[in-house]
N, CA, C and O atoms as a printed pandas DataFrame, in Angstrom:
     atom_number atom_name residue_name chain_id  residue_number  x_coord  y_coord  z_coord
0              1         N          UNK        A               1  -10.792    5.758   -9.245
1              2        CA          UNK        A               1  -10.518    4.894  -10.388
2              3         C          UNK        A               1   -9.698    3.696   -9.928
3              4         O          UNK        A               1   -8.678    3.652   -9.241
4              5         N          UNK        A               2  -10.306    2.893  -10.403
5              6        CA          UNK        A               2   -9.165    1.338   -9.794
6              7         C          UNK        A               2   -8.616    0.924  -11.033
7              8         O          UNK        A               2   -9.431    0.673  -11.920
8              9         N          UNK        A               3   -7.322    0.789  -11.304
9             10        CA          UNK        A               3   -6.607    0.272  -12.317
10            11         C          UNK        A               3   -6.461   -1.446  -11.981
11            12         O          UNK        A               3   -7.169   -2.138  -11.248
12            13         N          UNK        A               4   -5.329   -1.813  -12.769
13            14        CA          UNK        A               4   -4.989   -2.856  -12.909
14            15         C          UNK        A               4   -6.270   -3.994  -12.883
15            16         O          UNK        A               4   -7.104   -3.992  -13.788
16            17         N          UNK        A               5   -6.325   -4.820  -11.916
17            18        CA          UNK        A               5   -7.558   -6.230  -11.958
18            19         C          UNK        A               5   -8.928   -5.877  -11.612
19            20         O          UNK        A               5   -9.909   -6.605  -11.762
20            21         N          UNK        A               6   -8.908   -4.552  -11.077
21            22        CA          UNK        A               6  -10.292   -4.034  -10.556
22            23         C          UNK        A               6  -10.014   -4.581   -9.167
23            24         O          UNK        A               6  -10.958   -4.242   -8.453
24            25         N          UNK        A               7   -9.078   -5.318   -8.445
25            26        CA          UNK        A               7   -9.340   -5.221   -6.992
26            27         C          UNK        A               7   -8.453   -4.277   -6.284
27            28         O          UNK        A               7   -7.361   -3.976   -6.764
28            29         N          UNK        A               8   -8.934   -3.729   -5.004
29            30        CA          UNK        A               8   -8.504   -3.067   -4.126
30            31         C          UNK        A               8   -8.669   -3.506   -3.075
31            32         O          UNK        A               8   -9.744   -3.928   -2.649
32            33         N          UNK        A               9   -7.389   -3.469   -2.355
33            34        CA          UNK        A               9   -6.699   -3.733   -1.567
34            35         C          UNK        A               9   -6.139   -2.195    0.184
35            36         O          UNK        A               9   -5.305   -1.290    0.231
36            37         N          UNK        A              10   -7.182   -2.734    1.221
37            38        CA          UNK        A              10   -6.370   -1.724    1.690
38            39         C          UNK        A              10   -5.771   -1.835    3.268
39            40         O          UNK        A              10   -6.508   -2.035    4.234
40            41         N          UNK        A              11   -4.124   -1.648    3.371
41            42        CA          UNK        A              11   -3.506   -1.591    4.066
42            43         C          UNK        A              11   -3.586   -0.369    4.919
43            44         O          UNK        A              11   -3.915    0.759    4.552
44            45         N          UNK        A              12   -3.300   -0.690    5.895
45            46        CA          UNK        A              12   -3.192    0.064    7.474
46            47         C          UNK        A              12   -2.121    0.059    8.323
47            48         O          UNK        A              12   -1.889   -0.952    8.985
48            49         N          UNK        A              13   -1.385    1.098    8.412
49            50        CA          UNK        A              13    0.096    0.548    9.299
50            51         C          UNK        A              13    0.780    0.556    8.480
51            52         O          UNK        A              13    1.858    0.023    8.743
52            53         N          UNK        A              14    0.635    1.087    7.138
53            54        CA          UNK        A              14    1.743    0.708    5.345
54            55         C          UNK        A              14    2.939    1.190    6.167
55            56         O          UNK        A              14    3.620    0.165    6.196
56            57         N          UNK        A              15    3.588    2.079    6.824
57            58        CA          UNK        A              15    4.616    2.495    6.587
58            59         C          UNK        A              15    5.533    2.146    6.908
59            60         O          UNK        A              15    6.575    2.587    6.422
60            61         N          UNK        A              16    5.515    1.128    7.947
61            62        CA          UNK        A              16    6.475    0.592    8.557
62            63         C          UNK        A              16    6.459   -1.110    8.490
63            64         O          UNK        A              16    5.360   -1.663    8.524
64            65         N          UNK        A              17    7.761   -1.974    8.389
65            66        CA          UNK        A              17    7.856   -3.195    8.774
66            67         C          UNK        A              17    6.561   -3.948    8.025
67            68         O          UNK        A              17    6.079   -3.600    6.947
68            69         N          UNK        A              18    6.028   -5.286    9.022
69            70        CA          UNK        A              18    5.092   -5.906    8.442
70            71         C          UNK        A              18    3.902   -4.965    7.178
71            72         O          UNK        A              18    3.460   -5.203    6.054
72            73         N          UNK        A              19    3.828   -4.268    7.807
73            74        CA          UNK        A              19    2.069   -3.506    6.679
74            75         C          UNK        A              19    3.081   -3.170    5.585
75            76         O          UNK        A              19    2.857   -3.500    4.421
76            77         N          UNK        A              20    4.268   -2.472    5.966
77            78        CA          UNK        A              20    4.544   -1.878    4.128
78            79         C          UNK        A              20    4.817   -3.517    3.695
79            80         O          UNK        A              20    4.277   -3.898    2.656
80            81         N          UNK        A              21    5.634   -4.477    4.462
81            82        CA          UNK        A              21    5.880   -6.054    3.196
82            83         C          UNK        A              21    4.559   -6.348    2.493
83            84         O          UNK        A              21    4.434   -6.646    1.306
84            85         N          UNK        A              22    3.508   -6.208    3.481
85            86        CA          UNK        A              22    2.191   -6.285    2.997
86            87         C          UNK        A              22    1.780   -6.170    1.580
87            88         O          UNK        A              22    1.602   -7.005    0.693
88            89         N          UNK        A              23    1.638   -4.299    1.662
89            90        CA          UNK        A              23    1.400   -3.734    0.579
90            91         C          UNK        A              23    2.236   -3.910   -0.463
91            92         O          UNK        A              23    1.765   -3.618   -1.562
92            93         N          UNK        A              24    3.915   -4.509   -0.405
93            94        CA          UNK        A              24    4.176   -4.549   -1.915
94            95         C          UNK        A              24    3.666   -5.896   -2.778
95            96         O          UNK        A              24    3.588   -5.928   -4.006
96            97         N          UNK        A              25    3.315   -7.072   -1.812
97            98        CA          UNK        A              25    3.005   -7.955   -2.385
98            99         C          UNK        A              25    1.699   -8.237   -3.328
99           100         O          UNK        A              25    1.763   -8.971   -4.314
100          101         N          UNK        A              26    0.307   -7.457   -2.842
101          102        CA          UNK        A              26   -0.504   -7.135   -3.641
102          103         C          UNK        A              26   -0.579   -5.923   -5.049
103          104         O          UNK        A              26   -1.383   -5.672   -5.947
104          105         N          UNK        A              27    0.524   -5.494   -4.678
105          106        CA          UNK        A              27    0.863   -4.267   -5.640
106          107         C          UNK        A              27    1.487   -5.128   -7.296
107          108         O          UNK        A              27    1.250   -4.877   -8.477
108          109         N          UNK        A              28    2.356   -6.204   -6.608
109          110        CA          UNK        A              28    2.867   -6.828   -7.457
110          111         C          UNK        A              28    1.997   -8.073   -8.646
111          112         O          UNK        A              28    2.326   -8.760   -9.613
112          113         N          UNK        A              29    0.965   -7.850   -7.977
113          114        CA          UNK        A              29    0.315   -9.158   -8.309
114          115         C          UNK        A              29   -1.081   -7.950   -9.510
115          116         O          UNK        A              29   -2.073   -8.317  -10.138
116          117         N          UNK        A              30   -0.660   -6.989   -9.391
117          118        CA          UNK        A              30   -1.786   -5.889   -9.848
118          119         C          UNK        A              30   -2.905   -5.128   -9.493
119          120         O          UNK        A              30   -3.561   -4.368  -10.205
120          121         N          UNK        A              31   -3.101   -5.514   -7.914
121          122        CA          UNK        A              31   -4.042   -4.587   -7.363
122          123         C          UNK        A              31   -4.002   -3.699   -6.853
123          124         O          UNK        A              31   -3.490   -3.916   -5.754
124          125         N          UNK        A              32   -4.300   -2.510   -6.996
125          126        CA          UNK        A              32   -4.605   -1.332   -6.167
126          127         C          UNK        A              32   -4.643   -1.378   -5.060
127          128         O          UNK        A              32   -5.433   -2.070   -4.418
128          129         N          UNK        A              33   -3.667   -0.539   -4.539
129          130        CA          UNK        A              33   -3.397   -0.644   -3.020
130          131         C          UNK        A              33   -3.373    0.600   -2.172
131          132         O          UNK        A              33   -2.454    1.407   -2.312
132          133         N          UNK        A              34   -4.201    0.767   -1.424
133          134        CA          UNK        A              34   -4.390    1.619   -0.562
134          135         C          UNK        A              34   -4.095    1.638    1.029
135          136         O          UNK        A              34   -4.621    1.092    1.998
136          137         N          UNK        A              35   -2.928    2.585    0.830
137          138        CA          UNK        A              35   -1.895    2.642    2.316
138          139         C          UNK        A              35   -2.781    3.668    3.544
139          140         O          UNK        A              35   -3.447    4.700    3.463
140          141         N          UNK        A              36   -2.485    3.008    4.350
141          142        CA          UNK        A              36   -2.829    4.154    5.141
142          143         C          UNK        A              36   -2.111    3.940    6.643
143          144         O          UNK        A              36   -2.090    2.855    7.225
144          145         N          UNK        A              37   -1.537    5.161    7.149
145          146        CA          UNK        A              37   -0.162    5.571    8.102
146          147         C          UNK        A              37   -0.528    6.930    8.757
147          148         O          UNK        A              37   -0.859    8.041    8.343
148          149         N          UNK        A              38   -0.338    6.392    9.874
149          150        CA          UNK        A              38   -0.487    7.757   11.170
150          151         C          UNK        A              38   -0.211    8.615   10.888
151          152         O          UNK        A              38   -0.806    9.651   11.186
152          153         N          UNK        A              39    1.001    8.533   10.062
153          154        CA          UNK        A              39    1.968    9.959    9.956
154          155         C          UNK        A              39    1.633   10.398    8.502
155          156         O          UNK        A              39    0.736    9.574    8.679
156          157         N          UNK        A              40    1.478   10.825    7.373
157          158        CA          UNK        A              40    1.993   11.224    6.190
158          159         C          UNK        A              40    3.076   11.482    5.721
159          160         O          UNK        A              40    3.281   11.538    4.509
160          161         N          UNK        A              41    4.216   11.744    6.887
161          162        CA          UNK        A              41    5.400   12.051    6.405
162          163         C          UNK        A              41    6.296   10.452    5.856
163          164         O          UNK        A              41    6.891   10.125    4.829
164          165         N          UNK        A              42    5.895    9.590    7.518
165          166        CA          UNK        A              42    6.221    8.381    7.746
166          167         C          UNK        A              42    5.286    7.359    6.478
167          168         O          UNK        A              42    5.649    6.190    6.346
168          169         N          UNK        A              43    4.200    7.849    5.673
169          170        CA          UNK        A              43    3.967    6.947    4.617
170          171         C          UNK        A              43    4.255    7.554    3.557
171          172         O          UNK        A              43    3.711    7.192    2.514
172          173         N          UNK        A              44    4.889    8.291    3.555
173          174        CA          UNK        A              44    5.489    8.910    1.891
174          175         C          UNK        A              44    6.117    7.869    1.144
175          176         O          UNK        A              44    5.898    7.554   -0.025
176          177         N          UNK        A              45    7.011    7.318    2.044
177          178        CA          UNK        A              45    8.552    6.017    1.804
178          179         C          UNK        A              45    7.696    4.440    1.232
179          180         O          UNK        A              45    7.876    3.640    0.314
180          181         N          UNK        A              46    6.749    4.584    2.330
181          182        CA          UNK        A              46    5.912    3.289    1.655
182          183         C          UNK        A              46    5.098    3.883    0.138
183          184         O          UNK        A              46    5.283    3.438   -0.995
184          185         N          UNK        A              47    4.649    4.426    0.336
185          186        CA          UNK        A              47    3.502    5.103   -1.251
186          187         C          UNK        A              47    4.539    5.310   -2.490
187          188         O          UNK        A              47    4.215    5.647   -3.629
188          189         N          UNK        A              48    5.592    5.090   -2.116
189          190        CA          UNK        A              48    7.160    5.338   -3.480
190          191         C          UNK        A              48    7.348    3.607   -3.539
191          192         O          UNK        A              48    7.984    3.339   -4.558
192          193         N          UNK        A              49    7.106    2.757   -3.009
193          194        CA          UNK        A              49    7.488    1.486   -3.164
194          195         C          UNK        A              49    6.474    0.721   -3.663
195          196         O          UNK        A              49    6.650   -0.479   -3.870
């Protein structure tokens, strides 16, 4: 399901530094954003922001 504008958006590297600034900026603007991080533990912190 895609909320907000109908676009999706997807990030790579979300969890850290540059990729998470990334992802909040399209988040903000209303698109669906899809993180994705080596670790799961290490993208928990980004997927809460």
């Amino acid at each position: 399901m895609v909320a907000g504008n109908g676009r999706v958006v997807l990030i790579t590297g979300a969890n850290k530094g540059l990729g998470m600034e990334i992802g909040r900026q399209p988040g903000a603007l209303g698109y669906t954003v899809v993180l994705g991080a080596g670790d799961e533990e290490a993208g928990n912190p980004a997927a809460r922001n």
